[in-house]
C-alpha positions in Angstrom: 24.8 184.8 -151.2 28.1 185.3 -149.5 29.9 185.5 -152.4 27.7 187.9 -153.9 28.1 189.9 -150.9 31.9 189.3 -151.5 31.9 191.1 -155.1 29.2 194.0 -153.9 31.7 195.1 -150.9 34.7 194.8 -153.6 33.0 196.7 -156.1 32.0 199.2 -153.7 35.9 199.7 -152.8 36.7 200.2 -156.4 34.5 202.9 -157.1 35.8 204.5 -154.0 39.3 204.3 -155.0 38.5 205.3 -158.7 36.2 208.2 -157.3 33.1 207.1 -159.4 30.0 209.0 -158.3 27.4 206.7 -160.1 24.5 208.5 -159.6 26.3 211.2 -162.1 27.0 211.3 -165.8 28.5 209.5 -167.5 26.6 206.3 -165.1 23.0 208.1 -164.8 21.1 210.2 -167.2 18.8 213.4 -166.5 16.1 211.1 -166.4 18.0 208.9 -163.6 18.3 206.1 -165.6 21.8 203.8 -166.5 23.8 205.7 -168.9 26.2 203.8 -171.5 29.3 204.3 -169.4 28.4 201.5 -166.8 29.0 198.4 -169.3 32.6 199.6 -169.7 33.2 200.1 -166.2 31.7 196.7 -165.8 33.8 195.1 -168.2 37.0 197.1 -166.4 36.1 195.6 -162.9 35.0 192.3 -164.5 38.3 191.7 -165.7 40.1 192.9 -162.6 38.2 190.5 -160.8 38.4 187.3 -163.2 34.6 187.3 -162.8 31.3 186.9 -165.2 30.9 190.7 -167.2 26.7 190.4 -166.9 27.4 189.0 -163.2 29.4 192.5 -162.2 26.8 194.8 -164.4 24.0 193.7 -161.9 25.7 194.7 -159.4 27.4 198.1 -160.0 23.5 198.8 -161.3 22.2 197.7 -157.9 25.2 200.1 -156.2 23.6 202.8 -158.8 20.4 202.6 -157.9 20.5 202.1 -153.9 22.7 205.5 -154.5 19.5 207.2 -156.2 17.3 205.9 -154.2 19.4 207.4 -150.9 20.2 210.8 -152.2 16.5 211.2 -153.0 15.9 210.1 -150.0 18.2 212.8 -148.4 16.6 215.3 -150.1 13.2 214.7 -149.1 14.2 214.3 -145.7 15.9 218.0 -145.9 12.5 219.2 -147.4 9.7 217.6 -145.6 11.3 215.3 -142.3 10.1 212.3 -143.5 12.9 209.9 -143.2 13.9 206.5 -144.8 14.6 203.3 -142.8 16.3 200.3 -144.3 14.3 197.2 -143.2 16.0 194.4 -143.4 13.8 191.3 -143.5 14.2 187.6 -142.7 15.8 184.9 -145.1 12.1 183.5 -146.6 11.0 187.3 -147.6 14.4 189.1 -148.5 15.0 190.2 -152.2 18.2 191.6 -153.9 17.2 195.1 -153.6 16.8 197.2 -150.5 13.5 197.5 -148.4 13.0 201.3 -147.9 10.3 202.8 -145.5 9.4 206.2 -145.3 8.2 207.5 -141.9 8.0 210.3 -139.6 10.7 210.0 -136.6 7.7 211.6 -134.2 5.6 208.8 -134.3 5.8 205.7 -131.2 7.3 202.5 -131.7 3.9 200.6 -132.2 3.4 203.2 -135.5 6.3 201.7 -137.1 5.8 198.1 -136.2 2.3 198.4 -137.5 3.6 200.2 -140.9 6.5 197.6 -141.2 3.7 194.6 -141.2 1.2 196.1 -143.3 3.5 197.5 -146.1 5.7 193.5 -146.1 2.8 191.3 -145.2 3.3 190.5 -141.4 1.1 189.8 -138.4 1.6 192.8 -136.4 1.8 191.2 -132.9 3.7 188.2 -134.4 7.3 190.2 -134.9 9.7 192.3 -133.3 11.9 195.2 -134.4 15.8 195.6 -133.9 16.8 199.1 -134.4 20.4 199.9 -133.1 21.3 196.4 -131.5 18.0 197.0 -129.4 14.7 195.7 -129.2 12.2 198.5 -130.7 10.0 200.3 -127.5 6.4 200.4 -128.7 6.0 202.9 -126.7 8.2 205.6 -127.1 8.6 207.3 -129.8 11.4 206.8 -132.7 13.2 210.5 -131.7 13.5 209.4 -128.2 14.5 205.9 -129.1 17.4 207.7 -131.3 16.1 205.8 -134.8 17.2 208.7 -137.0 17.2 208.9 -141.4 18.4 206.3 -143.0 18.8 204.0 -140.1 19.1 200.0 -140.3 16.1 197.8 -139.2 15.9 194.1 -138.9 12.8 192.4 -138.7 12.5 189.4 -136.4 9.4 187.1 -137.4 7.6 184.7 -134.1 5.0 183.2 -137.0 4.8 183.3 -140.7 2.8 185.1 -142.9 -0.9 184.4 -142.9 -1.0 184.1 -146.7 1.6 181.2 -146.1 -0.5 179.2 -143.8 -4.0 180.0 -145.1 -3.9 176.7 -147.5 -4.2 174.1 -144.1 -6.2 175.7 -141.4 -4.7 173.0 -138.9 -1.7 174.4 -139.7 -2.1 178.0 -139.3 -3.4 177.4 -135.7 -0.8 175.5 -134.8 1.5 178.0 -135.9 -0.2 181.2 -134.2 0.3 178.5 -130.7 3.5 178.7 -131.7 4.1 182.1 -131.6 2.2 182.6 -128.8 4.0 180.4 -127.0 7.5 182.0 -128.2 6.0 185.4 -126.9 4.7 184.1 -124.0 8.7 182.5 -123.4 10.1 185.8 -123.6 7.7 187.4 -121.0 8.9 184.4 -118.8 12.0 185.3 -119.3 12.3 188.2 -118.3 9.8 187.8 -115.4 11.9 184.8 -114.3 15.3 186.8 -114.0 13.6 189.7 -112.2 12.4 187.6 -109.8 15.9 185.1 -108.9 17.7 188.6 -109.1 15.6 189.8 -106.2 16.0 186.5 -104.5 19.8 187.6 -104.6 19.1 191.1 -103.3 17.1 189.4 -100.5 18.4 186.3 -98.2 16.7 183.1 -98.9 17.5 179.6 -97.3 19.9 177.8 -100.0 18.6 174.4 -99.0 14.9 175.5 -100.2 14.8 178.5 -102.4 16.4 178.5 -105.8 18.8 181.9 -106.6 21.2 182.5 -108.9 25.0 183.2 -107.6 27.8 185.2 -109.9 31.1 182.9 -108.9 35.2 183.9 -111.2 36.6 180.7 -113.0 37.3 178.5 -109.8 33.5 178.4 -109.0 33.8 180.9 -106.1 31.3 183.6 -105.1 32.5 187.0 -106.2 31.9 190.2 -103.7 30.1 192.7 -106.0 28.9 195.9 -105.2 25.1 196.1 -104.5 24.7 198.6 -106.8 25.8 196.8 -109.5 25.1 193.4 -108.8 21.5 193.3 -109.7 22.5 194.8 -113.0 25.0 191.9 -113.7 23.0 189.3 -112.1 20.2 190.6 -115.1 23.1 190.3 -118.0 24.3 187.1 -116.7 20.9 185.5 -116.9 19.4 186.8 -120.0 22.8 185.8 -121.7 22.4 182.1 -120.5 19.0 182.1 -121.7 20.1 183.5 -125.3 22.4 181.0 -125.0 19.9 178.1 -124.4 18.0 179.3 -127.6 21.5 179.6 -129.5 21.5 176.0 -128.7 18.1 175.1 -129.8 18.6 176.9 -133.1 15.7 179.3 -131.9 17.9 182.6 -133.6 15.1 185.0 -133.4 14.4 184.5 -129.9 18.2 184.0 -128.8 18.6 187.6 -130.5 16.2 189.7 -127.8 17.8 188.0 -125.1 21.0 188.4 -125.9 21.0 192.3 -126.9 19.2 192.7 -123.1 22.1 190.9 -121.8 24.4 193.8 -123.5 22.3 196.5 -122.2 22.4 195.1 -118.4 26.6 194.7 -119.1 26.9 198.2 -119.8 25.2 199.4 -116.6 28.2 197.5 -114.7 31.2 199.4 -114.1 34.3 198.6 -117.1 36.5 197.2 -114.2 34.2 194.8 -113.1 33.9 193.7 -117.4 37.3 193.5 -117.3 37.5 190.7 -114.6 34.9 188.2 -116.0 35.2 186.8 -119.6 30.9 186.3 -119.8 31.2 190.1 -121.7 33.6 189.2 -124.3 31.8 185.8 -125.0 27.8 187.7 -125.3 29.9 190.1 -128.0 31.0 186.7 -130.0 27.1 185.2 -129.4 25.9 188.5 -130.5 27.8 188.5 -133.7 27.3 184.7 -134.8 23.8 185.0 -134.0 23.4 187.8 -136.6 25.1 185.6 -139.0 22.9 182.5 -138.6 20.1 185.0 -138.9 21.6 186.1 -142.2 21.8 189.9 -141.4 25.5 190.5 -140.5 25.2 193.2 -143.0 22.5 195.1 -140.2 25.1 194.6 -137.8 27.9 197.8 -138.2 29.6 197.9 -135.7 30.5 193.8 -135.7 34.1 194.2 -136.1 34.2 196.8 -133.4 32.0 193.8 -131.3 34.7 191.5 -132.0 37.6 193.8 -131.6 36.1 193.9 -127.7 35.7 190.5 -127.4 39.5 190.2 -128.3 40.5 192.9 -125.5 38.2 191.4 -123.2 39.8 188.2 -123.8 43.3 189.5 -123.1 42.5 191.6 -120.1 40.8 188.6 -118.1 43.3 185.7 -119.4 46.4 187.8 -119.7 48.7 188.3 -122.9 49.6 184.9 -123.9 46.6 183.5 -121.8 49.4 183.7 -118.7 46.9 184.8 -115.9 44.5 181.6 -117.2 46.7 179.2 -117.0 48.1 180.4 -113.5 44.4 180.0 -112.3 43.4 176.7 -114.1 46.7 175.5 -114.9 45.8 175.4 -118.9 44.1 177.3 -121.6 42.9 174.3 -123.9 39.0 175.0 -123.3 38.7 178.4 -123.9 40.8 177.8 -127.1 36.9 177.4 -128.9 36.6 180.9 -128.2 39.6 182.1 -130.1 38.6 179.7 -132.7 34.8 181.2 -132.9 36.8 184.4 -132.8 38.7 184.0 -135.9 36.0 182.7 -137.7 33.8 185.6 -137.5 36.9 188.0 -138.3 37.4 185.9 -141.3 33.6 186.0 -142.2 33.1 189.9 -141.6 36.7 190.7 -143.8 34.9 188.7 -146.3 31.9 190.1 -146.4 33.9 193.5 -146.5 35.7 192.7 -149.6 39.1 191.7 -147.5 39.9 188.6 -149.1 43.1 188.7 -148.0 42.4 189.6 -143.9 39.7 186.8 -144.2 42.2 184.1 -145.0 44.4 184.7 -142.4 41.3 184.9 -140.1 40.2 181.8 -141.5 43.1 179.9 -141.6 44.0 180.5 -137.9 40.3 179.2 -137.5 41.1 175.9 -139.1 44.3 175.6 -137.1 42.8 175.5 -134.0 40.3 173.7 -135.2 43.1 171.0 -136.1 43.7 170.9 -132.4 40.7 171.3 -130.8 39.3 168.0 -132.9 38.8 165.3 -130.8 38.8 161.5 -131.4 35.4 159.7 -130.9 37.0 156.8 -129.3 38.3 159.2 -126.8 35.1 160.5 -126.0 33.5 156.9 -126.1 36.5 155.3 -123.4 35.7 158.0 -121.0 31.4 157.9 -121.3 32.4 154.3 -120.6 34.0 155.5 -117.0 31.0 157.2 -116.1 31.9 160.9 -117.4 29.5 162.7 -119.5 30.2 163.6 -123.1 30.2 167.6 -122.0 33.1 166.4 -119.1 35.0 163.9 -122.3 35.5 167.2 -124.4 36.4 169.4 -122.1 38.3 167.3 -120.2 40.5 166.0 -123.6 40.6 169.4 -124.6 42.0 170.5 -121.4 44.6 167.1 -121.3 45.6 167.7 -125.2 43.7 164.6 -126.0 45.2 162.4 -123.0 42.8 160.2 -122.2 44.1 158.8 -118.9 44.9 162.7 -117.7 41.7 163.8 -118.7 40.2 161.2 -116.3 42.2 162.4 -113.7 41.1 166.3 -114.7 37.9 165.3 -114.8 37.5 163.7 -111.2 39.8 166.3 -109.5 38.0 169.0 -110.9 34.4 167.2 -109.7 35.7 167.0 -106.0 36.8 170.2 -106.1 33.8 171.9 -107.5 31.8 169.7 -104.7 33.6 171.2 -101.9 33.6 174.7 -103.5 29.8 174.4 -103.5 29.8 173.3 -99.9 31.5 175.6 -98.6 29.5 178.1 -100.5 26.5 177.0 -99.4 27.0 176.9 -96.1 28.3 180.5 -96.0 25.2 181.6 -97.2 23.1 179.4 -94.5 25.2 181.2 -91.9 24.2 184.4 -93.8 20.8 183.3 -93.5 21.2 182.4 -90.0 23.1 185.4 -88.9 20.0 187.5 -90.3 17.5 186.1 -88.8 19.0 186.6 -85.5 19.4 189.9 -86.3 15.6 190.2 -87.0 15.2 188.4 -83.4 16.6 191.1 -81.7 14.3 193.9 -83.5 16.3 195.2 -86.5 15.0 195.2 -89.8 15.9 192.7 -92.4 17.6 195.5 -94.3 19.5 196.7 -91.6 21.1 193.8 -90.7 22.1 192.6 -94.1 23.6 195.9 -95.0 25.2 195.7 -91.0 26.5 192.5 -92.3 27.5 193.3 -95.8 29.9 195.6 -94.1 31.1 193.7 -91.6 31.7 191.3 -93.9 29.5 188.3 -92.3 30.8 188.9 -89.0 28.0 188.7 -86.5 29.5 190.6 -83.7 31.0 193.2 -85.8 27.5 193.6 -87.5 25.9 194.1 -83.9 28.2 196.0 -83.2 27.7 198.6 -85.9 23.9 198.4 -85.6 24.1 200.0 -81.9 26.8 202.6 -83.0 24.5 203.3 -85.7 20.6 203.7 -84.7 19.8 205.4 -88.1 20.2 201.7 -90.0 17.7 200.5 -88.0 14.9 201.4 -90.1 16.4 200.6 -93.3 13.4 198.9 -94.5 12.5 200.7 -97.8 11.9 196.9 -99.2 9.8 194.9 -97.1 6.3 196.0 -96.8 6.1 194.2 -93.3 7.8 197.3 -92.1 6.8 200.0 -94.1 3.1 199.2 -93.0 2.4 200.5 -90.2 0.8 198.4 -87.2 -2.8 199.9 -86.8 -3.7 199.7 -83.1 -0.7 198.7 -80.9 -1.8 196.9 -77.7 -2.5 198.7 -74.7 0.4 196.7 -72.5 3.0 197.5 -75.0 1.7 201.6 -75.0 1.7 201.5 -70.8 5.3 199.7 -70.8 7.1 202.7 -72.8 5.3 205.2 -70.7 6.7 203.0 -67.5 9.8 203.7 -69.4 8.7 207.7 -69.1 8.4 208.1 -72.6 5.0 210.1 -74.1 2.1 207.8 -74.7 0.8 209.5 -78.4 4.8 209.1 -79.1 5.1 205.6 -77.4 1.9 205.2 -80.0 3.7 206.5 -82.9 6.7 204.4 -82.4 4.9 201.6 -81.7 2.8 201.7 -85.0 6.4 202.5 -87.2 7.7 199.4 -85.6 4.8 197.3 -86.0 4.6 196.4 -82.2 8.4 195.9 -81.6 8.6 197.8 -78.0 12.7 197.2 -77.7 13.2 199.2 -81.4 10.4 201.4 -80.7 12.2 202.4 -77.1 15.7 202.7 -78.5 14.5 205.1 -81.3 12.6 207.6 -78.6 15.7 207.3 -76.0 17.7 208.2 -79.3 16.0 210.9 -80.5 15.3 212.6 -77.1 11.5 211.7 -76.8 10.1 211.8 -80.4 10.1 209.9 -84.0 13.0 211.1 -86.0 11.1 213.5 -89.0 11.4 210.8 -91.7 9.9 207.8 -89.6 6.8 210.4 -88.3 3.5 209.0 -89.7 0.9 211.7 -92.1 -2.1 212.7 -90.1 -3.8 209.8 -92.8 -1.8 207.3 -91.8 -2.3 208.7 -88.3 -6.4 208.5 -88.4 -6.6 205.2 -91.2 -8.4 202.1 -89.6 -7.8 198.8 -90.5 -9.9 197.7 -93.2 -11.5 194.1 -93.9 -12.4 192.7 -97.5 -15.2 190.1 -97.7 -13.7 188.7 -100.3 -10.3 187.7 -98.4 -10.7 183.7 -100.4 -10.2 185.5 -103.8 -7.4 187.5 -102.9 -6.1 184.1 -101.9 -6.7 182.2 -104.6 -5.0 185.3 -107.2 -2.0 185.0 -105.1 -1.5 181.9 -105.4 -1.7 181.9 -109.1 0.4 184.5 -109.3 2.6 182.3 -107.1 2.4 179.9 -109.2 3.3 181.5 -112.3 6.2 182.8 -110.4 7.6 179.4 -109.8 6.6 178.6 -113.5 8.8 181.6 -115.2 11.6 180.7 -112.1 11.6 177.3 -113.0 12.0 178.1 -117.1 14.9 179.9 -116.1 16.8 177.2 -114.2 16.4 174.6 -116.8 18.4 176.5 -118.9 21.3 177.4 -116.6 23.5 175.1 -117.4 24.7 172.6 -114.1 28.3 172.8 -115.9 29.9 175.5 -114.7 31.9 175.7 -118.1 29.3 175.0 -120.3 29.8 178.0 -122.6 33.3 176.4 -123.5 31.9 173.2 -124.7 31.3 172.6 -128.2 31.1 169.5 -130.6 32.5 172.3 -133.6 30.2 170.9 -136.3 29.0 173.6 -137.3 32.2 175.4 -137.5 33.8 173.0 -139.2 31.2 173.3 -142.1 31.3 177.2 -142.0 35.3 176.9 -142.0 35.4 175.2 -145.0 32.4 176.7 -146.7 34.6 180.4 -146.5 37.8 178.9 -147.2 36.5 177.7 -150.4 35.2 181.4 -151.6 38.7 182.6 -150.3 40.5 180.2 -153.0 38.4 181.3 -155.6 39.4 185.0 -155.3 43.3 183.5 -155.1 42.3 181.5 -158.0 40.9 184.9 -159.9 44.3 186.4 -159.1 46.5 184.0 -160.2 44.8 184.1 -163.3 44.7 187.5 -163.7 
């Protein structure tokens, strides 16, 4: 397959360079069919190219005909709107030639999915579409989702065809489970991230509550703007889980994730990008897990993916990896990036006809591959120390294979992460701590973390700014024990601001906004000279509403806590696959790449053999 895809991409270069229009004469006939000129152009590029004559006719027909096939295409879309979409389908259904849909761009996203399973034999609610490096929206339509003619669309399948499973009923119905249960993941997902992203946003006790933190390369917490920290907190999460799936094999879930993790990135500021090294490794995860998916051809913009990883890579570590090794004091781990790198270069220049890029690509591949291998005994004298296997590679490859230094990496690196984590923690306790004696004195939860935020954890400079500011202290757009107003305040609190010699409908009022809190309710009046500001004054509804009871107040109970506990379910899927090593994404056995190295390396020789020859 590759090496086919080899010869199409060098084929097509020679008829660009030669000029050949093959959908014209001499190459195609009135009646669109192959003229006699295309078996001497095949023999001319067939002995160019040291290859098999019938071998290169196939293709230059194929060329030929995917031309015919897209001009016509063109001009129906000129005459009547109806435009073609290449589907690209996965590896069990594909076929030499092209898939070619015809559709109007007006109709939703749940149009085309239904058209793409009926016309190739799919369960509708069993696959998802990729159009543009995103996950098709059902529904919008294709004009707002930008699908235009002759756009690219790859077909991810949850669940086989029906006609596949039909002979073994047992086995149909386990596979529908199973693609239930892969939808069903996603949904989790996604659910699971919302949720420890809000957990972020609000302040939960560290000894208790799981959340997710966003630390640089020494394990430290990062300061990140609010606005964009949800945002990154969202890329960061849904790139771990692609990850977990990368690892698992799982391509066609991984995928999803992993272009949702790309979308969340790009909401974040380039700066921020620029600091962190996670973007520059989703753009590499991105682009292999197209190629395991066998449809790097649907990808076209992978060498301007990799081109970013390769800037992101020398903006965060510095030319020569300088700025990395100042912070870690070496570069050997992150040397399997540069190695995954190379390797996808060399794959994409191959599959572009480049035999001579992909060899270099390649070749630096297998370099660092030389020293990236390490010994097994190595591994096995420090699992006998008590390390794990994850901490024995990285710690070798970090120690150029020293064994004894690697030990010593190793346990330095443990106790310094342990204190980092410590320290960490307890910051965010006295966070915790700091905001709820905030809350004591009457302000808001929101008020005092964004009082805090800016006084950077200092609780007297947060006070501080709370008095100076009285606006802040209903900054409770969030938390619905605020926003809801208290019904019927008591009496005694009413007759204690009119003590005060405040109005008693605006001592009500106030009282009602602040849900009973007398000190914030008197400190807004004094404030604003006797009266509710105009965006805190309660509608003459919320002004005449009545508490109102439900009978059925154990239901309500019981659907909260199922929702509960699917919350903890989707939360807890989530942290599984979070890795507990902090440099997870830098570990890697390099199996696979060692086949794949070798695998291209060997096409690559074949095309120097042809040369030679030739």
């Amino acid at each position: 397959m590759a090496q086919k895809k080899y010869l199409q991409a060098k084929l097509t270069q020679f008829l660009r360079e030669d000029k050949i229009q093959l959908w014209k004469p001499p190459y195609t006939d009135e009646n669109k069919e192959v003229g006699l000129a295309l078996k001497d152009l095949a023999k001319k590029y067939s002995d160019k190219l040291e290859c098999c004559e019938n071998e290169v006719e196939n293709i230059i027909e194929e060329i030929r005909c995917k031309a015919i096939e897209r001009g016509t295409g063109n001009e129906n879309y000129k005459t009547t709107g109806i435009a073609t979409i290449e589907v690209f389908l996965p590896p069990r259904l594909r076929k030499d030639r092209k898939n070619l849909l015809e559709t109007r761009l007006h109709i939703i996203g749940r149009e085309l999915r239904s058209k793409i399973a009926e016309t190739f034999g799919f369960q509708e609610n069993y696959i998802k579409i990729i159009i543009n490096k995103k996950q098709l929206q059902l529904e919008k339509t294709l004009e707002e989702q930008g699908v235009t003619h002759n756009v690219k669309a790859m077909v991810l399948e949850l669940k086989q065809s029906e006609e596949d499973v039909r002979k073994n009923f047992q086995a149909e119905e386990e596979e529908q489970n199973e693609a239930e249960v892969k939808e069903k993941k996603i949904q989790r997902t996604k659910r699971g991230l919302e949720i420890l992203a809000e957990r972020d946003e609000m302040v939960v006790d560290p000894e208790t509550t799981p959340y997710l933190d966003i630390a640089n390369q020494t394990g430290r917490s990062i300061r990140i703007p609010p606005s964009e920290r949800k945002a990154l907190m969202l890329a960061m999460g849904y790139h771990e889980k692609g990850r977990a799936f990368l690892k698992r094999k799982e391509y066609g879930i991984a995928l999803p994730c992993l272009l949702d993790a790309d979308k969340y990135f790009c909401e974040c500021c380039r700066e921020l990008l620029d600091t962190v090294d996670n973007y520059a490794v989703l753009q590499l995860d991105i682009v292999w897990c197209y190629f395991r998916l066998e449809q790097l051809e649907c990808l076209d913009d992978a060498e301007k993916k990799l081109n970013l990883a390769q800037k992101c890579f020398k903006n965060c570590y510095g030319e020569n990896h300088q700025r990395l090794v100042h912070i870690k004091g070496n570069c050997g781990k992150e040397k399997v990036l540069f190695l995954r790198l190379y390797l996808l270069q060399g794959i994409r220049n191959y599959h572009s006809g480049n035999g001579e890029e992909a060899c270099e690509y390649l070749n630096k591949a297998r370099q660092l591959f030389k020293e990236l291998y390490i010994d097994p005994s190595k591994v096995h004298n420090l699992l006998q120390l008590g390390f794990t296997a994850q901490e024995a590679r990285l710690g070798l490859r970090a120690c150029d294979g020293n064994v004894d230094h690697a030990a010593t990496h190793i346990t330095n690196r443990r106790e310094e992460l342990a204190q980092i984590r410590k320290e960490e923690k307890e910051k965010r306790r006295r966070r915790l701590e700091s905001i709820n004696a905030l809350k004591g004195m009457g302000f808001s939860i929101n008020a005092a973390r964004h009082a805090l935020r800016q006084a950077r954890g200092d609780m007297d400079a947060a006070l501080k700014i709370l008095i100076s500011n009285p606006q802040m202290w209903w900054l409770s757009a969030s938390h619905p024990e605020i926003n809801s107003p208290q019904q019927s305040p008591s009496q005694e609190n009413i007759n204690q601001l009119v003590y005060m010699g405040f109005d008693a409908a605006a001592a009500q009022a106030a009282l009602r906004v602040f849900r009973g809190n007398v000190q914030l309710a008197a400190q807004t009046l004094a404030h604003n000279g006797g009266s509710l500001p105009p965006d805190l004054q309660l509608s003459p509804e919320e002004s005449s509403s009545t508490p109102s009871t439900s009978p059925s107040s154990s239901a309500g109970t019981s659907s909260t806590s199922t929702d509960e506990d699917m919350e903890t379910e989707a939360v807890n899927e989530i942290l599984e696959d979070i890795p507990e090593h902090e440099e997870d994404y830098l570990d890697s056995t390099l199996e696979d790449e060692e086949i794949i190295i070798a695998e291209y390396l060997s096409y690559v020789e074949n095309i120097k053999s042809a040369t030679k020859k030739n």
